[in-house]
C-alpha positions as CSV (number, residue, x, y, z in Angstrom):
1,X,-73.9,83.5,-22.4
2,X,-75.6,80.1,-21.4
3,X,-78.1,80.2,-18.5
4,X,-76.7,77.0,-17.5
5,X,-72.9,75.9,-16.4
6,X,-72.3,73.0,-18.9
7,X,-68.9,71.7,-19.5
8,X,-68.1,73.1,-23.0
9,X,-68.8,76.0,-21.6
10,X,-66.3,76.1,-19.0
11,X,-63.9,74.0,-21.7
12,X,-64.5,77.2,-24.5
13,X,-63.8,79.3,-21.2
14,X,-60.7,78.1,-20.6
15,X,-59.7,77.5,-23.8
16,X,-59.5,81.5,-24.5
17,X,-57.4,81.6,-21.7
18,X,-54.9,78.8,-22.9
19,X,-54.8,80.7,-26.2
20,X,-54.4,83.9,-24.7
21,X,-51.3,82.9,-22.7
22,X,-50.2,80.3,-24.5
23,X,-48.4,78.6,-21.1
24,X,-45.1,76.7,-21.9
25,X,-45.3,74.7,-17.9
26,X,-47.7,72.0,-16.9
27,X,-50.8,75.1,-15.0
28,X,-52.8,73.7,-12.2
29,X,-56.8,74.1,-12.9
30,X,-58.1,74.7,-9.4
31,X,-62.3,74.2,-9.4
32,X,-65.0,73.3,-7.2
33,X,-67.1,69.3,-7.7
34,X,-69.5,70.4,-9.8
35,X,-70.1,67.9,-12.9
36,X,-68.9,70.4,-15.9
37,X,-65.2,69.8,-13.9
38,X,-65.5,66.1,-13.6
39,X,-66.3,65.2,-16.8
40,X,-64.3,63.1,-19.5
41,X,-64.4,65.8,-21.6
42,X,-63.2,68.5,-18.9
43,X,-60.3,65.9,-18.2
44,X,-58.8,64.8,-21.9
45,X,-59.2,68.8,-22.1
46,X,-56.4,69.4,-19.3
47,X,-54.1,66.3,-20.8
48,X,-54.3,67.7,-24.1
49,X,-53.6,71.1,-23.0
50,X,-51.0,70.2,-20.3
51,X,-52.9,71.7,-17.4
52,X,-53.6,69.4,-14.4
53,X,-56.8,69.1,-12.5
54,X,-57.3,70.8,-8.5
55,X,-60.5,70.3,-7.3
56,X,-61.2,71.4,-3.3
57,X,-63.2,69.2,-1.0
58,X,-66.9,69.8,-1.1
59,X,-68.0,72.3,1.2
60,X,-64.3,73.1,1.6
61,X,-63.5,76.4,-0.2
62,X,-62.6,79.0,2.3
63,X,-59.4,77.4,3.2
64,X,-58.3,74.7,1.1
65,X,-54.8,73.2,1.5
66,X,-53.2,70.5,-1.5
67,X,-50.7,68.0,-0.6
68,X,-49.4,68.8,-4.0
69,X,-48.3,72.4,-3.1
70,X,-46.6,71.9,0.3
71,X,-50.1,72.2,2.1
72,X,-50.1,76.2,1.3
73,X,-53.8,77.6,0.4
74,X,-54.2,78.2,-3.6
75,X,-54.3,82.0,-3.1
76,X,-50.6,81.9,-0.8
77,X,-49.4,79.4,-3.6
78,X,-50.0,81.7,-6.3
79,X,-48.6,84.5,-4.5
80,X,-45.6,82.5,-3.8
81,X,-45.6,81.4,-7.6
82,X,-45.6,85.1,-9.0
83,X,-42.9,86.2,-6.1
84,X,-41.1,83.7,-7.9
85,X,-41.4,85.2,-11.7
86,X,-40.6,88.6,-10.5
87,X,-37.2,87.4,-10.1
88,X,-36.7,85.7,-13.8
């Protein structure tokens, strides 16, 4: 562990997890404003590994609505989104 949040260590975080499931669809990357999320590295990261950035508004995470999901919170979106694999 690092004492500090840098961003390879969020990228090497995420990166298990891309290996581990191995997604086939474009995944949404949902994250706060800190700098490890905004940088170039962070971002060529998520195009490379075809996930797309989601970052809340600052001092907005209790109940954050996206435009991109049909204004539904990122918790009721995922629920929605595994609701939706049960079926497949």
């Amino acid at each position: 562990m690092k004492s500090q949040m840098t961003s390879d260590l969020a990228i090497d975080a995420l990166l298990m997890a891309v290996w581990r499931r191995k997604p086939k669809q474009e995944v949404m990357v949902h994250s706060d404003q800190r700098s490890q999320y905004s940088s170039s590295d962070w971002r060529s990261f998520l195009k490379a590994n075809n996930l797309v950035a989601s970052m809340s508004r600052r001092g907005n995470n209790v109940k954050r609505r996206h435009g991109f999901n049909n204004q539904l919170s990122p918790v009721e979106f995922e629920k929605r989104y595994a609701m939706s694999l049960q079926g497949v």
